[in-house]
N, C-alpha and C positions, 0 to 999 in steps of 0.2 A: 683253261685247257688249251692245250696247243695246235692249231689251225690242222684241220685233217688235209692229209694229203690226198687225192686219190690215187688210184692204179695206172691211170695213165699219165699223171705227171712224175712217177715217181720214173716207167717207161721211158717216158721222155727224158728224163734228169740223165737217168744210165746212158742212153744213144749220145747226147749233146756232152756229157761227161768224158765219153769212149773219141769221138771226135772231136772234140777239144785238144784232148791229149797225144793223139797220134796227127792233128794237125801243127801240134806246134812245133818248130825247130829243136828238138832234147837232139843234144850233141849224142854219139853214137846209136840211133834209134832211127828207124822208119821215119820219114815225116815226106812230105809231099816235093817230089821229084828226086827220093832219097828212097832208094828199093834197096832190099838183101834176094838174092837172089831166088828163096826160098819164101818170099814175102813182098807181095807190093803194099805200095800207101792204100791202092783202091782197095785191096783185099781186109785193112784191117776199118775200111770206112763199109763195107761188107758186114766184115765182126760187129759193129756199132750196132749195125739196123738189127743182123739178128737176134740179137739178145732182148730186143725191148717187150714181144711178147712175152716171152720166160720170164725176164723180169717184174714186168707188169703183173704177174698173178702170185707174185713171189707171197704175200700175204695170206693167203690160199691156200699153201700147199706147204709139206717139209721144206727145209731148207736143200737136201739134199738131191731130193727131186728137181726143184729149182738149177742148183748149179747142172745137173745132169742132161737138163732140158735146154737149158742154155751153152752149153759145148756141144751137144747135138744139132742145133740148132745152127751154129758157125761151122760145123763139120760140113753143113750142106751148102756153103758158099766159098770156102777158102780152102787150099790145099793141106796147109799147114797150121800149127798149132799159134794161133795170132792173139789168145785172149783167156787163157785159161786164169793164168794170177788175177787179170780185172774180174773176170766173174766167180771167183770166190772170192774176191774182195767186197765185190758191189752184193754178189746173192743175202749176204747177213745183211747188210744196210738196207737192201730195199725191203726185206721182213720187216725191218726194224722199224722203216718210216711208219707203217700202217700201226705196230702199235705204240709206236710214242703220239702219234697224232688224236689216241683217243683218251688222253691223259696229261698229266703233268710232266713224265719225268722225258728227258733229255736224252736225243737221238743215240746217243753212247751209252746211255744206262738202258735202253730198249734194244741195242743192240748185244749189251753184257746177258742181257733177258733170254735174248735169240741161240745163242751160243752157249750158252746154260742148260739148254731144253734139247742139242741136240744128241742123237741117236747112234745108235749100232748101224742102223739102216742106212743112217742120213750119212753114215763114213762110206757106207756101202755104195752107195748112189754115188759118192764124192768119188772113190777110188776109181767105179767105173769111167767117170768123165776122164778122169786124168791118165786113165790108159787110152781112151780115145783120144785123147787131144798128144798125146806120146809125145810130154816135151823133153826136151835133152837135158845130158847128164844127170840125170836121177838116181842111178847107182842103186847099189842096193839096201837092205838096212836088215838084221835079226828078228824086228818087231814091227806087227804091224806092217809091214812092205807093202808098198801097192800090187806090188804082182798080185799076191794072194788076199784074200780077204775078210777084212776087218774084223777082233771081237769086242774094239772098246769104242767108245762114244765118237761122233765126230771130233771134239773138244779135245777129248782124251788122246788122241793121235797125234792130235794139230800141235798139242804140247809136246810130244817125244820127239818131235821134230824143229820145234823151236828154235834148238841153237843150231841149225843148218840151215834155216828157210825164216825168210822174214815176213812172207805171205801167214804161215804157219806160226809163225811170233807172232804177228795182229789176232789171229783166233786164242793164242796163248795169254795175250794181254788186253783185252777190250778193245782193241785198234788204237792203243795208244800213241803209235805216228803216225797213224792218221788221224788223231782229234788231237796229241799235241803237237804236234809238230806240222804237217804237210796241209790243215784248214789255218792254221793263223799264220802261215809263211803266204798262202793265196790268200786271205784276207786281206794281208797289209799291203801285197803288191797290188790290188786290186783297188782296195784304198789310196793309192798312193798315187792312181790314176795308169797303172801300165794298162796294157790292152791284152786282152786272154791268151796270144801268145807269150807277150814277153813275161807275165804273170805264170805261166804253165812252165816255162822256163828256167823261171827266176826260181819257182818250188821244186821243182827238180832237181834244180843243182841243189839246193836246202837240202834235201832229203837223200842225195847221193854222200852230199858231204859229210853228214850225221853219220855216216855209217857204213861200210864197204858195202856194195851189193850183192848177193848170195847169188843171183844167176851168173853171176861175172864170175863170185868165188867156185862155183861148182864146174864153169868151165873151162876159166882160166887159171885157176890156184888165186887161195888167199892173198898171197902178194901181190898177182893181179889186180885186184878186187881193192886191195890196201891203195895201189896206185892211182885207182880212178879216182875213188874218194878225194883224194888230194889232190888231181887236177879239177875237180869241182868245188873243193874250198881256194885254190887259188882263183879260180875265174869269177868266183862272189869275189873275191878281195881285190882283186882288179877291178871290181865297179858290177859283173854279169852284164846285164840287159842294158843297165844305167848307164855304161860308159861306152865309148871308143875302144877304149883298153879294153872290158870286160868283153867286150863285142869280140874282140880281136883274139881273147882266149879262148873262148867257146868256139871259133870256127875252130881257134890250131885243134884244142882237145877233142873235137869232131873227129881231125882227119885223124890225130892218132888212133882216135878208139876202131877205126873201118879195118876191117883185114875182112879174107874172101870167108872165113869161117864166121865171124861175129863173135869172136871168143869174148870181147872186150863190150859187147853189149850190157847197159846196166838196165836188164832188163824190168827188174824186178821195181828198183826206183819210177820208172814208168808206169808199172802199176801201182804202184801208191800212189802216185801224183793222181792218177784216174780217182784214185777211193775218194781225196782229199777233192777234189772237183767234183765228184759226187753230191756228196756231203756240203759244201757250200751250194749250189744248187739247189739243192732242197731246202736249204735254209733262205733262197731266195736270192741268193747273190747273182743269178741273171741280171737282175735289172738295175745294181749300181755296182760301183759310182759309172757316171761317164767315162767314155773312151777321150783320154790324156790326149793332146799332141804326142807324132810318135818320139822315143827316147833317143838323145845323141847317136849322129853314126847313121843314121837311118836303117831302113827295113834291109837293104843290101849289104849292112854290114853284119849281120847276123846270120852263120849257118841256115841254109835253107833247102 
């Protein structure tokens, strides 16, 4: 049987996961001494601490309730919408922990469990969060629209929207980039001895480069969206974190992606790299390997 987690480490994992990720240097992203006008670093290390309540009883309650409590939750500390994709990312997984930990099966088949089970209601809860948290370019849709609401399952939504959202592709597909893709790109940098930044880093550009980012595409245009991708596979192919060179492309591709709007924010990739830091977390990846000497180039040569 697989080690139960309790409710408050699972708490903890989300808060340390949420600051993990908005601590590290991701090229066009918040990161510390790095604001959008509409968003500082303190405000999304704010988002972190609120969620861990909500979270923590996430086993307890619908899922939908959960994510609703938890964007309520950050409504009462930040101005603006700083965490809605992480908390429907993390709300399945942290249900999930509680019942893979009294069983055999495997934090992704407890999570397929989760998202199987949910509701009319649980879409209902869900819709209202994401009109409170009113993040941009959402546009509108014939079906299902958030304005109004919901007559089919949380699940059932999450898939008509799939091929526009990749938050709504993880509920489509069991979070298959985040268990294949975004926990063994953090594993192996983690393994390889980077240190939780250049590691949070390193799976970010991973998981940009996989695949344009839908918050870039919805508010910059797909070609946008097309371009970032591919300065995040160039700056892995320069070396990322590892090298000089790779150092050297992630600051240029920083300064490009800033404009006063953020059109070029790959937001969405930030929230996955959170689910995928999630998720190693719980599986215990806090406490190895050791922290590496730091990587060529040192700490100043990396966007900060």
């Amino acid at each position: 049987m697989a080690p139960t987690i309790a409710a408050a480490d699972v708490a903890i994992a989300a808060q340390l996961a949420c600051l993990l990720e908005a601590s590290a240097p991701k090229p066009g992203n918040v990161s510390p001494g790095r604001h959008f006008a509409d968003a500082r670093y303190e405000e999304f290390l704010a988002s972190a601490a609120a969620i861990g309540g909500p979270l923590a009883g996430a086993g307890a309650r619908p899922l939908g309730e959960t994510v609703r409590r938890a964007v309520e939750a950050t409504a009462r500390w930040t101005r603006s919408n700083t965490n809605l994709g992480i908390v429907l990312l993390l709300a399945p997984i942290a249900r999930a922990a509680s019942l893979s930990s009294r069983d055999d099966r495997t934090l992704r088949d407890a999570v397929r469990q989760v998202l199987g089970e949910t509701t009319v209601a649980d879409a209902r809860e869900v819709y209202a969060a994401i009109r409170l948290a009113a993040p941009g370019g959402l546009g509108r849709v014939a079906d299902q629209d958030v304005a109004g609401e919901p007559t089919r399952t949380l699940l059932e939504v999450m898939r008509l929207a799939a091929d526009r959202d990749a938050i709504a592709r993880e509920y489509a597909d069991a979070f298959a980039t985040t268990f294949l893709a975004g926990v063994p790109a953090l594993d192996r940098a983690r393994r390889d001895g980077l240190s939780w930044d250049d590691a949070v880093v390193e799976t970010f550009l991973t998981l940009l480069g996989s695949t344009p980012d839908t918050h870039v595409a919805r508010r910059a245009g797909p070609a946008r969206a097309a371009d970032v991708s591919s300065q995040a596979r160039a700056a892995l192919a320069a070396g990322g974190v590892r090298s000089d060179e790779g150092r050297i492309a992630i600051a240029r591709m920083d300064r490009a992606l800033r404009d006063a709007r953020h059109l070029a924010n790959p937001g969405t990739a930030a929230d996955l790299t959170a689910a995928a830091i999630f998720v190693v977390l719980l599986n215990g990846g806090w406490r190895v390997p050791p922290i590496a000497p730091a990587a060529p180039g040192g700490p100043d040569a990396a966007p900060r």
